[in-house]
C-alpha positions as a LaTeX table, in Angstrom:
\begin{tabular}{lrrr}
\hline
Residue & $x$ (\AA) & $y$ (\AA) & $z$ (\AA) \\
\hline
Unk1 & 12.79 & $-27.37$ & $-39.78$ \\
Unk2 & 14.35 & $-30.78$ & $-40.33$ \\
Unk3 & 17.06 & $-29.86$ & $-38.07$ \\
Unk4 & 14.54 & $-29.02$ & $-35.31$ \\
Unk5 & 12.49 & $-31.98$ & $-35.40$ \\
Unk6 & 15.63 & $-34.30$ & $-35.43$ \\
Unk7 & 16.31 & $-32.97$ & $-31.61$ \\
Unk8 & 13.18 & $-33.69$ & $-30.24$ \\
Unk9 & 12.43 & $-33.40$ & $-26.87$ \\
Unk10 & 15.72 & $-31.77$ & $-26.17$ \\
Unk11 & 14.39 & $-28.62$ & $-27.72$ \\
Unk12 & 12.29 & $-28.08$ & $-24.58$ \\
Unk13 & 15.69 & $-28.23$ & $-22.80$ \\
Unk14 & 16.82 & $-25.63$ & $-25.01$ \\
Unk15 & 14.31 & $-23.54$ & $-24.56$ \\
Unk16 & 13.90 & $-23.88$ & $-21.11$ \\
Unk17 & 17.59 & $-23.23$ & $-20.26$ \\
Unk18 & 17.20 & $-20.24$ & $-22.93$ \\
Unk19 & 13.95 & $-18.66$ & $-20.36$ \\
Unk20 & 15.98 & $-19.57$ & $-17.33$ \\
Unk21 & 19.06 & $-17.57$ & $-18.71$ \\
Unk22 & 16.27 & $-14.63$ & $-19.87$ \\
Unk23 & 14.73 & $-14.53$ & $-16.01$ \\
Unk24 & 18.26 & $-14.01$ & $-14.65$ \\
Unk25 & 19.41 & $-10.89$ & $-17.12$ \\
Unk26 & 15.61 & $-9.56$ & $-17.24$ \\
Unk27 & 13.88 & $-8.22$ & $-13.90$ \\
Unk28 & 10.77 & $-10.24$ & $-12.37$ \\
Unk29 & 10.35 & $-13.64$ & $-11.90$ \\
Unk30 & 7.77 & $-14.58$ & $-14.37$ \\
Unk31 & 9.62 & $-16.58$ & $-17.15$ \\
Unk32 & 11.39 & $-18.97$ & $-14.28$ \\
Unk33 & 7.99 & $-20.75$ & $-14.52$ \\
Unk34 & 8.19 & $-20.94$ & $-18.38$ \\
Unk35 & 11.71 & $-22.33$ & $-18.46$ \\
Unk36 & 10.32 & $-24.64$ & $-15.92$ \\
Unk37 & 7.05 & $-25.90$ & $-17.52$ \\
Unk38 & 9.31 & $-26.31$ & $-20.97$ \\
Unk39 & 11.93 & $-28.84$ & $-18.50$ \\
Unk40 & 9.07 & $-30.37$ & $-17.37$ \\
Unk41 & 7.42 & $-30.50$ & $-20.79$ \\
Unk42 & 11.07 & $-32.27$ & $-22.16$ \\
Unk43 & 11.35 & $-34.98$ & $-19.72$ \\
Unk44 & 7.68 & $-36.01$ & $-20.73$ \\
Unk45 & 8.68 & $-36.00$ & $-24.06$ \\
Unk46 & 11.51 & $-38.20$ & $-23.41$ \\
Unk47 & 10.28 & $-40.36$ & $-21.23$ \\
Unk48 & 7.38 & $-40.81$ & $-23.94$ \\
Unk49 & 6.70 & $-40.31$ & $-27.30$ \\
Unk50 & 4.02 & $-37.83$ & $-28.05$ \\
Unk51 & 3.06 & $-35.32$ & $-31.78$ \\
Unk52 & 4.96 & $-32.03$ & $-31.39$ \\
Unk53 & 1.14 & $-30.68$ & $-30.93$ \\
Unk54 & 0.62 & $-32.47$ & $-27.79$ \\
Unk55 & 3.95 & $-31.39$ & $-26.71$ \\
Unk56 & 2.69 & $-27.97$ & $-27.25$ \\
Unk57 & $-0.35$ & $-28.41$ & $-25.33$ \\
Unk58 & 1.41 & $-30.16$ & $-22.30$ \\
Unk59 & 3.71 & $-27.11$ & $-22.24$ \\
Unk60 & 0.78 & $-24.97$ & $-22.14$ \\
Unk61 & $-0.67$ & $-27.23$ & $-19.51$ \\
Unk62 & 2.70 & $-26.79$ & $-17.10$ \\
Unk63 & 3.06 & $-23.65$ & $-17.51$ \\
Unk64 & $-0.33$ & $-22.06$ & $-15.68$ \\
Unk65 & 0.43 & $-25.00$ & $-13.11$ \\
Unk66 & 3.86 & $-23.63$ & $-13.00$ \\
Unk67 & 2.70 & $-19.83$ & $-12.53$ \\
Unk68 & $-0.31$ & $-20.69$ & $-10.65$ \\
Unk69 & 2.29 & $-22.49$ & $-7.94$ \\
Unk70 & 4.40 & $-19.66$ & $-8.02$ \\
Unk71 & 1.76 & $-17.15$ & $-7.24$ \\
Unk72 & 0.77 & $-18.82$ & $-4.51$ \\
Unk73 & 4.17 & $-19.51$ & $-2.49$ \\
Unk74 & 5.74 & $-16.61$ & $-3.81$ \\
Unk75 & 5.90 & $-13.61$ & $-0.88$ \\
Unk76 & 3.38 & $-10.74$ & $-1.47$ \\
Unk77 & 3.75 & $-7.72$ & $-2.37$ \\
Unk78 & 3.80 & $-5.12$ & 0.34 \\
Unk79 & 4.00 & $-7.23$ & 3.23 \\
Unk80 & 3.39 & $-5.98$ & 6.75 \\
Unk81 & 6.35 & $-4.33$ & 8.54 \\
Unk82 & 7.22 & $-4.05$ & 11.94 \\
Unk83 & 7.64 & $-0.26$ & 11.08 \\
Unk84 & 4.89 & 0.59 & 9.58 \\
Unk85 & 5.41 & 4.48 & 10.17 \\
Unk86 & 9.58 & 4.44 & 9.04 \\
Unk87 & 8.61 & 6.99 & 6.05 \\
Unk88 & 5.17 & 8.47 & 7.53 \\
Unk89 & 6.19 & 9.96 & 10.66 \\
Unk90 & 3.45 & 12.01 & 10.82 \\
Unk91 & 0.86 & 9.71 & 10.19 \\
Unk92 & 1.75 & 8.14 & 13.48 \\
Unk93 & 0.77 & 10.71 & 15.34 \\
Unk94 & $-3.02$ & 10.81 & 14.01 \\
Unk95 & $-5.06$ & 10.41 & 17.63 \\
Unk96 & $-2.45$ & 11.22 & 19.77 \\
Unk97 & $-2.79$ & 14.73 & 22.18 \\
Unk98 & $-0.23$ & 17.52 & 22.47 \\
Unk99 & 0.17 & 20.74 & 24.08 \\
Unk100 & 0.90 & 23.56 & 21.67 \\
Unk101 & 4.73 & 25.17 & 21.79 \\
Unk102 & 3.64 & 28.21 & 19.66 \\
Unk103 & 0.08 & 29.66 & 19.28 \\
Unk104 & $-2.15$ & 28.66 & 16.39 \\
Unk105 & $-2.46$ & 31.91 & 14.64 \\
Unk106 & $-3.78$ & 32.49 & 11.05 \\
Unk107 & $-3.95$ & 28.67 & 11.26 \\
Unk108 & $-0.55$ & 27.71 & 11.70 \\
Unk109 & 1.50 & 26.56 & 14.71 \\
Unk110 & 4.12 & 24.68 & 15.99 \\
Unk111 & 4.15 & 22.01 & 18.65 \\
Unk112 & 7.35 & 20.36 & 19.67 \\
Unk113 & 6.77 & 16.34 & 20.01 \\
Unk114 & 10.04 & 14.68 & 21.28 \\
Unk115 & 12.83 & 17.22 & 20.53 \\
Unk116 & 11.57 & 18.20 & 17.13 \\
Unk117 & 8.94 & 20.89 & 16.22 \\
Unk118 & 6.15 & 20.20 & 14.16 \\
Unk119 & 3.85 & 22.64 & 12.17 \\
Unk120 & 0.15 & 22.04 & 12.98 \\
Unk121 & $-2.73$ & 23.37 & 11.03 \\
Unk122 & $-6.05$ & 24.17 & 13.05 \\
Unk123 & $-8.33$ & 26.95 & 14.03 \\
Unk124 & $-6.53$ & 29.75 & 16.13 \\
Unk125 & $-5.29$ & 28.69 & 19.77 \\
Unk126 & $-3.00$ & 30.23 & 22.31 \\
Unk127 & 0.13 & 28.16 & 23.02 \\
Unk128 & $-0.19$ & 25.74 & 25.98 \\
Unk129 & $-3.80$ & 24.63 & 24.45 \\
Unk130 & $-3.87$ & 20.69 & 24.38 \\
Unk131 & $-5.07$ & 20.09 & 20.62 \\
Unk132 & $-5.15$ & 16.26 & 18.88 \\
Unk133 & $-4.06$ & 14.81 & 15.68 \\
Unk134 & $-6.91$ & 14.67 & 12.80 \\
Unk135 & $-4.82$ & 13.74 & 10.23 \\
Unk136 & $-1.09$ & 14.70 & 8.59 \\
Unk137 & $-0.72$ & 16.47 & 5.30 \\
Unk138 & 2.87 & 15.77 & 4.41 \\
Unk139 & 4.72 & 16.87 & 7.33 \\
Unk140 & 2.01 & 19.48 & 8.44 \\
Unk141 & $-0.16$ & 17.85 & 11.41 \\
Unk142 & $-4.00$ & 18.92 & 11.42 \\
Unk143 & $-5.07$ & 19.31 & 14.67 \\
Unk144 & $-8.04$ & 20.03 & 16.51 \\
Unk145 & $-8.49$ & 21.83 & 19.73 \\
Unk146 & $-9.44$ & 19.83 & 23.00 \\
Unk147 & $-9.95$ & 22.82 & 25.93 \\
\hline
\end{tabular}
C-alpha cells in the first residue's frame, strides 16, 4: 500500500491509460470516459495537493461530467437513413395502388410491381382488379380491393 501511495497522482495516469487500453480491446465506448475523468482527476492532483479521498470524489465528479458529455455529442443510435426501406421492401409499398397479375383466390395472389411478382393477401378478386397496400407481412402484401 506504501508503494501505491508513494506514486501519487500518477496512479490516476495509470489507471487511466489502463481504461483507455480496456476501451480499445473491449467493445463500446463507455470506459473512454473513465480513463478520461481518471487523466483529468491526475493532473488535479498534481497540479495540487489534495487526501486520496478527495481524489476519489473528484474522480467520481469527472467521470458523470465525462459520460454525461459523451452522451450528448456522441451520434444516436438508429439514426435516420436516406433508405429507410433498404431491408423492408415491402413496407414501402403500404398506400400505394396496383392492378392484380393473378386473381385473388382462396386469399392469395400475385401482383407483379416493377419486374418482380409479389404475393398479396386479400379477399377474392379477379386479376386486373386495382387493389391497395394495407400493410406487409414479411414479404406477403395485404391488400384491399378498390373497384
Amino acid at each position: 500500500m506504501n508503494y501505491l501511495q508513494s506514486l501519487g497522482a500518477w496512479n490516476w495516469f495509470i489507471i487511466g491509460g489502463i481504461l483507455i487500453v480496456l476501451e480499445v480491446l473491449l467493445p463500446g465506448s463507455f470506459l473512454l470516459w473513465f480513463g478520461m475523468a481518471a487523466i483529468a482527476t491526475g493532473i488535479v492532483a498534481f497540479v495540487v495537493d489534495l487526501s486520496w479521498q478527495f481524489q476519489i470524489l473528484l474522480f467520481a465528479i469527472f467521470s458523470v461530467v465525462s459520460v454525461l458529455i459523451a452522451r450528448r455529442f456522441a451520434p444516436r443510435a438508429g439514426t435516420s437513413t436516406d433508405k429507410p426501406f433498404l431491408n423492408r421492401r415491402a413496407d414501402a409499398f403500404v398506400g400505394r395502388v396496383f392492378v392484380l397479375d393473378e386473381p385473388i383466390v382462396g386469399g392469395t395472389g400475385r401482383v407483379r410491381i416493377g419486374d418482380a411478382p409479389w404475393l398479396v393477401r386479400g379477399p377474392d378478386c379477379p386479376a386486373g382488379t386495382h387493389v391497395r397496400v394495407e400493410s406487409a407481412d414479411g414479404n406477403t402484401l395485404v391488400v384491399v380491393r378498390l373497384d
